[in-house]
Backbone atoms as SQL, in Angstrom:
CREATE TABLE atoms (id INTEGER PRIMARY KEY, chain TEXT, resi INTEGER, resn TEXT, atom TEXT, x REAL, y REAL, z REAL);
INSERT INTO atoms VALUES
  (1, 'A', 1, 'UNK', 'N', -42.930, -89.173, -82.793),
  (2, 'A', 1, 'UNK', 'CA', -42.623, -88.879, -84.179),
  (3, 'A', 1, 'UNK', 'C', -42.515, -87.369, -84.356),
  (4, 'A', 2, 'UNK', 'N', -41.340, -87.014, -84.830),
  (5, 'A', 2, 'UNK', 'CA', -41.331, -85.586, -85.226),
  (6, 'A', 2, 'UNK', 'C', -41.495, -85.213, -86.895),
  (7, 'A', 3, 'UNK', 'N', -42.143, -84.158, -87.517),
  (8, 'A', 3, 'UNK', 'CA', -42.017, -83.747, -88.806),
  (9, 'A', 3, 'UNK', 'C', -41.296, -82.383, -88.956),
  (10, 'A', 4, 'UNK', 'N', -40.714, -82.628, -90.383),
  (11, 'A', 4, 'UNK', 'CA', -39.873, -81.580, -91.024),
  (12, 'A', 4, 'UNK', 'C', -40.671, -80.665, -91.014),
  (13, 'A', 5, 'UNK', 'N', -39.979, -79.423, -91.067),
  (14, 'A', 5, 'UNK', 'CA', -40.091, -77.964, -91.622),
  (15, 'A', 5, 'UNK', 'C', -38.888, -77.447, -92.495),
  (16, 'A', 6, 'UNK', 'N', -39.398, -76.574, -93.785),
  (17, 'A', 6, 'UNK', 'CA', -37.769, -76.432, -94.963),
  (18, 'A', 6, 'UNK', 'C', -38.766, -75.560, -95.208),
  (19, 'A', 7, 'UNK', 'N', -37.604, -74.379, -96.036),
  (20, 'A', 7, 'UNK', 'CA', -37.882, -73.792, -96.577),
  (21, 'A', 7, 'UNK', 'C', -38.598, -73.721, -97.473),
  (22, 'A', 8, 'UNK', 'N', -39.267, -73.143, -98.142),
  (23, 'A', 8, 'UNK', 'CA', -40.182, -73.100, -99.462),
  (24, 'A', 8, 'UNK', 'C', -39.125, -72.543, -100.509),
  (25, 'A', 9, 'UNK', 'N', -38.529, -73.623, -101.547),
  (26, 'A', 9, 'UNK', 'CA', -37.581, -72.782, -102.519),
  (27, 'A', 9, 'UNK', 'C', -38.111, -71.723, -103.744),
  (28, 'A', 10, 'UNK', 'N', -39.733, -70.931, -103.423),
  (29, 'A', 10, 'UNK', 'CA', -39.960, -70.087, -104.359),
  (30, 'A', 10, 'UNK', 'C', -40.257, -68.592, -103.249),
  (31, 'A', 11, 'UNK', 'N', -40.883, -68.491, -102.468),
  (32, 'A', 11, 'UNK', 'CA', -41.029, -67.756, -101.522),
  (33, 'A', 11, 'UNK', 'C', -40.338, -67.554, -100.309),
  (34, 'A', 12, 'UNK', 'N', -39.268, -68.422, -99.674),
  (35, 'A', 12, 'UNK', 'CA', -38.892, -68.551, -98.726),
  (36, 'A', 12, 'UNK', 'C', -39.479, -68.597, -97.432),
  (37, 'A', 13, 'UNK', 'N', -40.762, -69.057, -97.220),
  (38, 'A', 13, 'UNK', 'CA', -41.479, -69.278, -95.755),
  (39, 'A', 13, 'UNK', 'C', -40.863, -70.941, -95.342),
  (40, 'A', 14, 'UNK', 'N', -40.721, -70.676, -94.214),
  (41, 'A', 14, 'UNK', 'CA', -40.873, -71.985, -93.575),
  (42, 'A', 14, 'UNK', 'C', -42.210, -72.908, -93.338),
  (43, 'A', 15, 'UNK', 'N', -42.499, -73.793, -94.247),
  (44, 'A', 15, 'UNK', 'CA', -43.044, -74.425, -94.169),
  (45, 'A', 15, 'UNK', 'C', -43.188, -76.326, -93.918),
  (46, 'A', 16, 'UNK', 'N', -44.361, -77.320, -93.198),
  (47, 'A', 16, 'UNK', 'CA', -44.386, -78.266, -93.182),
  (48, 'A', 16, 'UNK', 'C', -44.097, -79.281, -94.587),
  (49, 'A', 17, 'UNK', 'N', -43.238, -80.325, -94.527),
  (50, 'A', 17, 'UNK', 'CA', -43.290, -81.066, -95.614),
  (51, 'A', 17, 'UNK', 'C', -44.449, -82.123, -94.934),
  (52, 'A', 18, 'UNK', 'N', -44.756, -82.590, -95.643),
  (53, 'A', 18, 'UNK', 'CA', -45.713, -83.842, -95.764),
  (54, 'A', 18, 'UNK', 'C', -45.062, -85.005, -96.288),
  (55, 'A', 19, 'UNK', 'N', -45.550, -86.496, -95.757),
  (56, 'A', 19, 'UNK', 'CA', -45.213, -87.139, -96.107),
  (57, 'A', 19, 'UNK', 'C', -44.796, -87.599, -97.665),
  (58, 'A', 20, 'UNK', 'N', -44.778, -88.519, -98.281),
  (59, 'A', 20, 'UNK', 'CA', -44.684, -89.147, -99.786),
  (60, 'A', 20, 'UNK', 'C', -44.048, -90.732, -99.987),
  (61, 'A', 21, 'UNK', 'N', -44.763, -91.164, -100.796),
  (62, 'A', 21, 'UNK', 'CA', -44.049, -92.551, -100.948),
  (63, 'A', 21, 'UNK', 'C', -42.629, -92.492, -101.244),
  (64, 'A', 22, 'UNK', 'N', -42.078, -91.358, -101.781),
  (65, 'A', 22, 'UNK', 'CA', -40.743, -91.824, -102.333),
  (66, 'A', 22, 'UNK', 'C', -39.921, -91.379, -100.806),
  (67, 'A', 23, 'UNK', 'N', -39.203, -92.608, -100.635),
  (68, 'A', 23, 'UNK', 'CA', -38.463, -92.127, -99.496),
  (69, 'A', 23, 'UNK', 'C', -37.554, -91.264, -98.883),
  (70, 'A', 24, 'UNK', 'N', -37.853, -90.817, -98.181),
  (71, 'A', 24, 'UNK', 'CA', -36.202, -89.430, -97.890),
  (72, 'A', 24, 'UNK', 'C', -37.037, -88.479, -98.360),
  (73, 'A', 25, 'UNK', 'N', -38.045, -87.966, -99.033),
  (74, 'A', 25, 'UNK', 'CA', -38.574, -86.611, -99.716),
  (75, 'A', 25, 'UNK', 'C', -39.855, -86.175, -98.745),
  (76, 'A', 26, 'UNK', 'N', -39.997, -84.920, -98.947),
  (77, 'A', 26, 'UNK', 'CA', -41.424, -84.161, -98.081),
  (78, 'A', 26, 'UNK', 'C', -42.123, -83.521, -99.099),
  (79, 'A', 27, 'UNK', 'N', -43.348, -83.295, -99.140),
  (80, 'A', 27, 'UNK', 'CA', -44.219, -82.060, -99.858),
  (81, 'A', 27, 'UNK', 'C', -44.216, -81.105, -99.409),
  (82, 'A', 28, 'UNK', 'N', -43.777, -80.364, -99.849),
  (83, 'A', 28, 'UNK', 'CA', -44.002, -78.880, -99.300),
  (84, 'A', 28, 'UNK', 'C', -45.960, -78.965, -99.105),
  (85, 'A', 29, 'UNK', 'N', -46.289, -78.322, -97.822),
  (86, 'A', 29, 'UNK', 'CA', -47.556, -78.107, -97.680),
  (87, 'A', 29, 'UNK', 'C', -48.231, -76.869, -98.645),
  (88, 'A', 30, 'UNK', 'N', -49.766, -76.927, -98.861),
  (89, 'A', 30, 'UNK', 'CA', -50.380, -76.028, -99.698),
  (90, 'A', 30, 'UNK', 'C', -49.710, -74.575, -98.754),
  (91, 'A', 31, 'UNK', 'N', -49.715, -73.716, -99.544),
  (92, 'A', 31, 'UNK', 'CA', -49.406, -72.626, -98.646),
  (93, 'A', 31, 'UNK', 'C', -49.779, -70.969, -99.198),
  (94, 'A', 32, 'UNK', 'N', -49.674, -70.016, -98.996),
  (95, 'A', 32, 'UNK', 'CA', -50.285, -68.492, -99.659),
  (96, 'A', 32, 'UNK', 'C', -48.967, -67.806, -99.624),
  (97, 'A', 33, 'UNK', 'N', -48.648, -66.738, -100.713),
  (98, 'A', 33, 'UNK', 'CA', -47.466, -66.229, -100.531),
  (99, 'A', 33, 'UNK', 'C', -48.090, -65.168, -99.416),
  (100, 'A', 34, 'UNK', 'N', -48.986, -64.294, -99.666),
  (101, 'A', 34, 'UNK', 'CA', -49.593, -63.497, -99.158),
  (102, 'A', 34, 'UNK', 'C', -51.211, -63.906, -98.092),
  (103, 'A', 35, 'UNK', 'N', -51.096, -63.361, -96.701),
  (104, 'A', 35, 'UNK', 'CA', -52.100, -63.930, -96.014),
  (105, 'A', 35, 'UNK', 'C', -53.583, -63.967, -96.643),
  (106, 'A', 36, 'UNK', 'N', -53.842, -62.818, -97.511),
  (107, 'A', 36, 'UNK', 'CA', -54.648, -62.726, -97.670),
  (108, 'A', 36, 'UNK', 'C', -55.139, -63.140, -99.273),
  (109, 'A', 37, 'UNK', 'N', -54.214, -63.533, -99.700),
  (110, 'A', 37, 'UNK', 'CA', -54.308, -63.553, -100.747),
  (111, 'A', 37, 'UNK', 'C', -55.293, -64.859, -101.326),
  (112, 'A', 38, 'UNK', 'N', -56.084, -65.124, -102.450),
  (113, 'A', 38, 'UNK', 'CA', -56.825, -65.952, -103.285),
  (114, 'A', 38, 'UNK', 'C', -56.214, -67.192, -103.870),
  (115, 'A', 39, 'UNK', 'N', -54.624, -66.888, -104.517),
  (116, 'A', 39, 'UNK', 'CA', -54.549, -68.104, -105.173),
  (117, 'A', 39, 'UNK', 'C', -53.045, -68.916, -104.329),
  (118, 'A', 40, 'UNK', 'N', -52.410, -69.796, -104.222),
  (119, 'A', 40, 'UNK', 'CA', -51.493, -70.374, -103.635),
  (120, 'A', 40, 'UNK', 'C', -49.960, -70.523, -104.334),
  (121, 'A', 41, 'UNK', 'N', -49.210, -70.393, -103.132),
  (122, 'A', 41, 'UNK', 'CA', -47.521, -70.256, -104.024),
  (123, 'A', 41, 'UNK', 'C', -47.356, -70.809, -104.998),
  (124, 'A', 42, 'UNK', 'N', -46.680, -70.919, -106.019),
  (125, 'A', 42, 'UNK', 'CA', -46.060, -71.596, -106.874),
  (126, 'A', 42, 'UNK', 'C', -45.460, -72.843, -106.455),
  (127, 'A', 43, 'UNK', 'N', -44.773, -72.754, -105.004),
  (128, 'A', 43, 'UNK', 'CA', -43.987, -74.079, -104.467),
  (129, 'A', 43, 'UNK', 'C', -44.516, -74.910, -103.689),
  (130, 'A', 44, 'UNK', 'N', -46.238, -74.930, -103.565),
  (131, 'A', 44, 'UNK', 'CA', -46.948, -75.658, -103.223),
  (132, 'A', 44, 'UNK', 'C', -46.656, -76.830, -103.595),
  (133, 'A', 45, 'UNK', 'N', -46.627, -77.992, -103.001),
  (134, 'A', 45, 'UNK', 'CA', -46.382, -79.315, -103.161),
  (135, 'A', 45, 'UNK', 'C', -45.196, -79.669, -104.248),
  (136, 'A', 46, 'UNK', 'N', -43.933, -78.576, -103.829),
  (137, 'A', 46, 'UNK', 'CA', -42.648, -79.199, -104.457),
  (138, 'A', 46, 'UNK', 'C', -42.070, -80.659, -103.469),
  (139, 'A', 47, 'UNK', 'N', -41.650, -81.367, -104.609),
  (140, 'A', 47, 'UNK', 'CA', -41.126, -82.282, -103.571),
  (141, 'A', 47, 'UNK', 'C', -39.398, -81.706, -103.197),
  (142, 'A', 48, 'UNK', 'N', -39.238, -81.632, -102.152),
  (143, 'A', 48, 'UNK', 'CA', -37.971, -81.744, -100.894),
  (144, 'A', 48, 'UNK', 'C', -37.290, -82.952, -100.255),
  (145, 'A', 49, 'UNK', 'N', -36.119, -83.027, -100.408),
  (146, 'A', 49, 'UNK', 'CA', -35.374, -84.390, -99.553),
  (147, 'A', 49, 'UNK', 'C', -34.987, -83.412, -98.005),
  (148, 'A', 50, 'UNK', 'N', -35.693, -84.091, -97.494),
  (149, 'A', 50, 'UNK', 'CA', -35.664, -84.320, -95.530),
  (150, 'A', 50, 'UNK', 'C', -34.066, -83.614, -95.104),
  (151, 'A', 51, 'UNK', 'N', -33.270, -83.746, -95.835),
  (152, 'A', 51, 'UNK', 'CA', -31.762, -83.203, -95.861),
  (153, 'A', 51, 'UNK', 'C', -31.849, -81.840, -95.344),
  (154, 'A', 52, 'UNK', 'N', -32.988, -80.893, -96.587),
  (155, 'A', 52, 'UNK', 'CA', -32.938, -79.850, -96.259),
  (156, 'A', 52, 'UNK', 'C', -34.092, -79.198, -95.260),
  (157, 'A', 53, 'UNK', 'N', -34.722, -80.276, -94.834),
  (158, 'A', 53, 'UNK', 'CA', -35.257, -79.261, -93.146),
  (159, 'A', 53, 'UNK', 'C', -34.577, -78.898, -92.199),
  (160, 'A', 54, 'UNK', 'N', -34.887, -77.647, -91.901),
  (161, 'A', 54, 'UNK', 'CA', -34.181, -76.665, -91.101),
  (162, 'A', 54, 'UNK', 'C', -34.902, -76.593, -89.860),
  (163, 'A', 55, 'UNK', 'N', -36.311, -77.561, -89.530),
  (164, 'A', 55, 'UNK', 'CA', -37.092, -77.552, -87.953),
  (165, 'A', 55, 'UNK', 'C', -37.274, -79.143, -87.957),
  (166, 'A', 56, 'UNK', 'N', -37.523, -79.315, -86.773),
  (167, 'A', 56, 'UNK', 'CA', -38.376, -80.484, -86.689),
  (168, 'A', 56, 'UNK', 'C', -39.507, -80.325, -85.857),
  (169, 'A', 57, 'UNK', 'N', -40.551, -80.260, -85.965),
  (170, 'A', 57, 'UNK', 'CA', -41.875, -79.891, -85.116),
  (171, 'A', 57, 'UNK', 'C', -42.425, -81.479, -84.759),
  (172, 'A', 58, 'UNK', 'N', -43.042, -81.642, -82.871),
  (173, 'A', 58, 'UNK', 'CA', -43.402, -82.239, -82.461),
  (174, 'A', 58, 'UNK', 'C', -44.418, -82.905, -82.764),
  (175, 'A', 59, 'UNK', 'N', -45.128, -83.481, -83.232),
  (176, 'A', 59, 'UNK', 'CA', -46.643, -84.326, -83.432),
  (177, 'A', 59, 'UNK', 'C', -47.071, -84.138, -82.090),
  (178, 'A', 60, 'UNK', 'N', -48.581, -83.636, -82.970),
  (179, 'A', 60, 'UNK', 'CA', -49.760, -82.939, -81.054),
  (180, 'A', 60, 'UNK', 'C', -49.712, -84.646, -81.267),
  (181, 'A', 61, 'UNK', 'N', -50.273, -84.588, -79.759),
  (182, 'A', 61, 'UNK', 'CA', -50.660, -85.867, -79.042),
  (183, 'A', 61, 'UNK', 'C', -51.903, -86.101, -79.287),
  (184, 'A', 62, 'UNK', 'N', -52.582, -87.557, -79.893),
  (185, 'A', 62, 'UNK', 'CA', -54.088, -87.404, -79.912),
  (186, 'A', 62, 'UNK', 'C', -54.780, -87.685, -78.925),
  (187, 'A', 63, 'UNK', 'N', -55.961, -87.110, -78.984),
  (188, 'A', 63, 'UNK', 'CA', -57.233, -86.976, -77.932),
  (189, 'A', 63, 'UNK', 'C', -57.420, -88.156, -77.135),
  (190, 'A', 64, 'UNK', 'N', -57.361, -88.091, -76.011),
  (191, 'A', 64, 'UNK', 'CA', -57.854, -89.377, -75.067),
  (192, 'A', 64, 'UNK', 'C', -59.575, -89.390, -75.510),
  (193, 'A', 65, 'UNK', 'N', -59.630, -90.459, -75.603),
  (194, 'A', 65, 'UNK', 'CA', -61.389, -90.613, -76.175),
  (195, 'A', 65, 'UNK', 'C', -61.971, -91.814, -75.479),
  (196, 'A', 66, 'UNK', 'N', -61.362, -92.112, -73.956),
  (197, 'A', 66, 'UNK', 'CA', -61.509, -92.801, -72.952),
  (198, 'A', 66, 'UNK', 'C', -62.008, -92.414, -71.986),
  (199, 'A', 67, 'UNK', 'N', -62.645, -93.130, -71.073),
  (200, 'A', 67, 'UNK', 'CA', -62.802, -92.385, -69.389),
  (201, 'A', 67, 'UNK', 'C', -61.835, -92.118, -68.334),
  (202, 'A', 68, 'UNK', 'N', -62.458, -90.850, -68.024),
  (203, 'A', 68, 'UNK', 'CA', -61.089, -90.311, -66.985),
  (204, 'A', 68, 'UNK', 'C', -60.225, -91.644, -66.002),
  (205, 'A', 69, 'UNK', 'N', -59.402, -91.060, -65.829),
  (206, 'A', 69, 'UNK', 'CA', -58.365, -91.969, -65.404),
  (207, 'A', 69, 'UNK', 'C', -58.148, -91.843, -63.635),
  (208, 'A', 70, 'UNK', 'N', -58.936, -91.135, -63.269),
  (209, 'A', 70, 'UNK', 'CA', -59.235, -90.286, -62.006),
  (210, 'A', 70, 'UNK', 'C', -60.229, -91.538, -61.328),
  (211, 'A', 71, 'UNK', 'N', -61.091, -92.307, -62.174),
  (212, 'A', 71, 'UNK', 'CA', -62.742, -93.141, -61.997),
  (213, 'A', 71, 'UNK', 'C', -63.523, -92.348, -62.059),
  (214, 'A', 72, 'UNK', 'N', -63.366, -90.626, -62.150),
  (215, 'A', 72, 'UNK', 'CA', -64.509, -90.294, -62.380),
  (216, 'A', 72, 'UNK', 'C', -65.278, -90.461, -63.620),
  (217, 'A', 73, 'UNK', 'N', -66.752, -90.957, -63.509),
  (218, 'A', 73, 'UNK', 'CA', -67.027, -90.949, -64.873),
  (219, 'A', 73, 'UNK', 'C', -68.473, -90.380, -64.544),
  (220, 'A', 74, 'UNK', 'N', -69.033, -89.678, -65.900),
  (221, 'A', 74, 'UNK', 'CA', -69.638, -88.549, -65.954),
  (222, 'A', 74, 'UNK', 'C', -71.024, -89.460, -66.344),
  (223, 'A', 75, 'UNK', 'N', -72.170, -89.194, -65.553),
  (224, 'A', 75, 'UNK', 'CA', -73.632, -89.208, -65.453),
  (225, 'A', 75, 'UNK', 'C', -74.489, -88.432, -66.723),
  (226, 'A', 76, 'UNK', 'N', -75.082, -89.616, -67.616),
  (227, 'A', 76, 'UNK', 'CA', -75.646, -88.650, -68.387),
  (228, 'A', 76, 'UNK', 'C', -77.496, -88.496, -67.929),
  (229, 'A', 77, 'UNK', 'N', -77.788, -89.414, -67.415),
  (230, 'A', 77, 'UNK', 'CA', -79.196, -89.352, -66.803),
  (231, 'A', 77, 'UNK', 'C', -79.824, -89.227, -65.900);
């Protein structure tokens, strides 16, 4: 599964959309105009149609939370 990246239409950063029930659309993610700054963009959680992402970023892979695949398995006593 890959997710969008679009522009932010008040600041212009590239940012993640997030999912949403309505289909075809992303949330713009919470985001800061400024790194350091206290309060958050204005275009925080605009909704976006998927049309206009300009990335598609990979989904990390989740954590193996199994025993090694090697047989080694680790002694706790």
């Amino acid at each position: 599964m890959t997710l969008p990246r679009a522009v932010c239409p008040v600041c212009a950063r590239t940012v993640a959309l997030k999912p949403t029930r309505r289909a075809g659309h992303g949330s713009v993610t919470d985001h800061k105009r400024e790194r350091k700054s206290l309060s958050l963009c204005p275009g925080s959680e605009t909704h976006l149609p998927y049309t206009e992402a300009n990335a598609w970023q990979l989904e990390i892979p989740a954590l193996r939370s199994g025993p090694a695949e090697d047989g080694d398995s680790l002694r706790l006593f």
